[in-house]
N, C-alpha and C positions, 0 to 999 in steps of 0.2 A: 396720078397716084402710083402708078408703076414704076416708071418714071423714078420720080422718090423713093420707094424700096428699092430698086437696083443703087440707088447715090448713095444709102444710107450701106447695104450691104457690103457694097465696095469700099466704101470705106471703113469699116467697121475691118475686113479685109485685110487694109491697107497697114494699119493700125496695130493689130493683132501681129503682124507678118514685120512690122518693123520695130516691134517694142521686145522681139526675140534675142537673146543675147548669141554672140558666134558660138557654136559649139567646140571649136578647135584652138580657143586665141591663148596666150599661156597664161591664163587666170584658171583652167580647167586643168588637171594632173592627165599626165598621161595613165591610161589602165593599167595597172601592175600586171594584168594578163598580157601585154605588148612589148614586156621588158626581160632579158634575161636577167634576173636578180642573180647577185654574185657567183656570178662566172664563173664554172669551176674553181671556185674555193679561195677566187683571185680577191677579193674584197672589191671588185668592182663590177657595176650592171652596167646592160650595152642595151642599147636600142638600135635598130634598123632606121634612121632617118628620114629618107626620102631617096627617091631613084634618081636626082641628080644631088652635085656638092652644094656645098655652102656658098650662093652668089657663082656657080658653076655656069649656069644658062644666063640669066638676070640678077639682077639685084635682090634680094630678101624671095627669091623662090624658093629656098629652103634655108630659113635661119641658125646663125650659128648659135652654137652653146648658150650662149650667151642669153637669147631670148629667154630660156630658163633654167635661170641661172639661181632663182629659187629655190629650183630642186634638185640644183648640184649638178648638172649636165657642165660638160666641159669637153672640149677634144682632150684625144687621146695621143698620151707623148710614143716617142718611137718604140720606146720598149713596151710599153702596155699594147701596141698595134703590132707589134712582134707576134703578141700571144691573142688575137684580136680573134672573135669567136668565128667558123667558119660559117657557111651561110646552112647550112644542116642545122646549124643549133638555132635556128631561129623558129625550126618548122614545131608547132603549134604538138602537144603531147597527142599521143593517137595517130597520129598523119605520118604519112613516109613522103620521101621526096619525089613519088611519083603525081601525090596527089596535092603536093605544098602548091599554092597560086596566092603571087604578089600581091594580089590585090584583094583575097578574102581571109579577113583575120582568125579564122575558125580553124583556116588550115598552117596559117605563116602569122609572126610574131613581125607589127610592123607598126609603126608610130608616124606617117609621114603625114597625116593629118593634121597633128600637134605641132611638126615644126612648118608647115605653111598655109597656115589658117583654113584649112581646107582645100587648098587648090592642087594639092595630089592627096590621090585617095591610093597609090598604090606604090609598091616600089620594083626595080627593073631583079626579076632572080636569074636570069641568062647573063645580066652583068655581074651579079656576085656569084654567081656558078662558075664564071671565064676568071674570078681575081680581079676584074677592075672594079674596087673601091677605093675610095678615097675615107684619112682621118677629117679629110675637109679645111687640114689646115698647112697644107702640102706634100703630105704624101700620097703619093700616086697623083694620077691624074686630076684635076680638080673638076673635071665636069662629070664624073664618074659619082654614081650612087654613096652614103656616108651614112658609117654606125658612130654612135656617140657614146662616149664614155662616162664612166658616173660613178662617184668612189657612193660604195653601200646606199640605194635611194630607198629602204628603210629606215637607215640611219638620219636621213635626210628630208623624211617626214613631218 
């Protein structure tokens, strides 16, 4: 009888644990709390993407634009990366850059969950502190961390 409660629990388990949907795949919006909505007055929002490029390390470790493409995400052309938000402006209202940390959103504005289904939960800010970022779609270095551009994703709602 035991035996059979442990079969049945486990499975019951099993079941529960795989009828979960991803919480990161881009059917889900990114938090409007993770996004600079339009950017000093540029009409465009940026995200913080992931602490590597787009296909930087591996293939689809951080997807391009394109993934969601839904919500208007797109790389950002040279002039828009011109004007491209500094890594200050990501830190979370409240917080100073003493206390900003890549990988708690409470204190830093960061989306790299959404662009690789989960498999970074953080992004690198010693990289965007030094300058190396990437648009992700050649400028700079390509294995270097990438914020994504997004003309108005209110508009885009």
């Amino acid at each position: 009888m035991k035996k059979l409660i442990v079969t049945v629990c486990v499975s019951l388990l099993l079941a529960v644990g795989s009828a979960k949907a991803a919480p990161y795949d881009n059917t889900n919006p990114i938090p409007v709390d993770e996004i600079l909505l339009n950017f000093n007055t540029s009409g465009l929002d940026w995200v913080y993407a992931g602490p590597v490029a787009t296909n930087g390390w591996a293939l689809n470790e951080i997807y391009a634009p394109s993934y969601r493409a839904a919500e208007g995400w797109r790389f950002a052309t040279a002039q828009e990366w011109a004007n491209k938000p500094q890594w200050t402006d990501f830190i979370q209202p409240g917080h100073s850059p003493a206390d900003a940390s890549g990988s708690n959103h409470s204190t830093y504005k960061f989306a790299s969950e959404y662009w690789s289904d989960g498999i970074f939960t953080w992004v690198d800010i010693g990289d965007a502190i030094s300058g190396a970022l990437t648009n992700g779609n050649g400028l700079y270095d390509p294995r270097d961390p990438v914020p994504y551009a997004h003309d108005l994703y209110e508009a885009a709602r």
